[in-house]
C-alpha positions as CSV (number, residue, x, y, z in Angstrom):
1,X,104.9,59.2,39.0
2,X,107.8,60.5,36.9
3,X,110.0,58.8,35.3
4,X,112.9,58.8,37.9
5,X,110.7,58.0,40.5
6,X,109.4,54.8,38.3
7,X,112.7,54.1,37.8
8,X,113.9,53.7,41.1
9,X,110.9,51.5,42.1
10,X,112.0,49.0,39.3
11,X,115.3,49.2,40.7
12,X,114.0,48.7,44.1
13,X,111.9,45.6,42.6
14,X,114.9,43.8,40.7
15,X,116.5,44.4,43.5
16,X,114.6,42.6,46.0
17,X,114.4,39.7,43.3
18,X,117.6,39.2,43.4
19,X,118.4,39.2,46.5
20,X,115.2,37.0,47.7
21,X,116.1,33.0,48.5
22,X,114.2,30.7,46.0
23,X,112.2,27.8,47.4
24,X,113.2,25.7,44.4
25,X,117.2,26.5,44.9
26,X,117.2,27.8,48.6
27,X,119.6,30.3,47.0
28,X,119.6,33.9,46.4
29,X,120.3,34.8,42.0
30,X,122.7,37.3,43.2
31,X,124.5,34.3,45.6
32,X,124.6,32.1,42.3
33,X,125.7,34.6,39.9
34,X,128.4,36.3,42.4
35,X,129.2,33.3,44.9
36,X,128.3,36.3,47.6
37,X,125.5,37.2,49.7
38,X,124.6,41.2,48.4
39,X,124.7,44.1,50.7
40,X,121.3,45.5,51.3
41,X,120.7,49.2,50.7
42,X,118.9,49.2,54.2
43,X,122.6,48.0,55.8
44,X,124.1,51.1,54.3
45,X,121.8,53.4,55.4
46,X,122.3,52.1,58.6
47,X,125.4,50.8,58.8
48,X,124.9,47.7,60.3
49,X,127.5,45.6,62.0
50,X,127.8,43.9,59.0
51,X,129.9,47.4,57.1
52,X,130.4,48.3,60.5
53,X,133.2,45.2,61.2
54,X,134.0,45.1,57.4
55,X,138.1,44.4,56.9
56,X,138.8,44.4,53.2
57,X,141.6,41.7,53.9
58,X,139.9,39.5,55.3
59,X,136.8,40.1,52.8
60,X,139.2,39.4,49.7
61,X,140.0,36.4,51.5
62,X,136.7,34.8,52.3
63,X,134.9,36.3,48.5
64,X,138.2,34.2,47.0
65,X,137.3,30.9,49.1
66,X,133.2,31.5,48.0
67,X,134.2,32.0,44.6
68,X,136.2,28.7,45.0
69,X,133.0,27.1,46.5
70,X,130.3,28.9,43.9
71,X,130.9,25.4,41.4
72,X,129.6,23.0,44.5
73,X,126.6,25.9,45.3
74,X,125.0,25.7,42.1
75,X,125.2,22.1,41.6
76,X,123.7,21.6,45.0
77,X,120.9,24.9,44.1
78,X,120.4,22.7,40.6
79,X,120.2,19.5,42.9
80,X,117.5,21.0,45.1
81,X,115.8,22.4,42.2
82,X,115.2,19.1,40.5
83,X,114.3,17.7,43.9
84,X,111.3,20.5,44.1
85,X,110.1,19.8,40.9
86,X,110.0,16.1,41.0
87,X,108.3,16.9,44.6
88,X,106.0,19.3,42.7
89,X,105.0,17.1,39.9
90,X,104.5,14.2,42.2
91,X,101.9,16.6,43.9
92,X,100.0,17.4,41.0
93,X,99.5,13.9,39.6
94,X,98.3,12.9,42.7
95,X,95.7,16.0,43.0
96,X,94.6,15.0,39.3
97,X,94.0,11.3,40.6
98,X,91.6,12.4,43.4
């Protein structure tokens, strides 16, 4: 594999990290570091009705209101993740105790 070609399967791996809903947050890292859901390479290749319907107006619009919201979705996504590890921990002591 050459370099470039190793290259672009990192790129293809972050990427899919990022864009991949935690169980602990039940949020994406790119939703929590952008207050947006990402556009998949796949729905460019395609062009989806997602690009396909895309008005840049109305897209300014509604990224302002999520970045307006992005303060409430990681305190909720911090919420849950206490919540799962709590649940988690619960599980474990009571595996150790059987």
């Amino acid at each position: 594999m050459t370099p470039k070609e190793n290259g672009h399967e990192l790129h293809g791996v972050l990427w899919s990290l990022r864009t991949t809903e935690k169980t602990a947050t039940g949020e994406t890292l790119f939703m929590l570091a952008y207050g947006s859901e990402a556009v998949l390479p796949v729905e460019v290749a395609f062009h989806t009705h997602r690009l396909i319907t895309f008005q840049e107006e109305l897209n300014n619009v509604a990224l302002q209101e999520a970045l307006d919201l992005l303060p409430s979705i990681r305190g909720d996504a911090l919420f849950r993740e206490e919540l799962y590890k709590l649940c988690i921990t619960c599980l474990n002591k009571r595996a150790v105790r059987l």
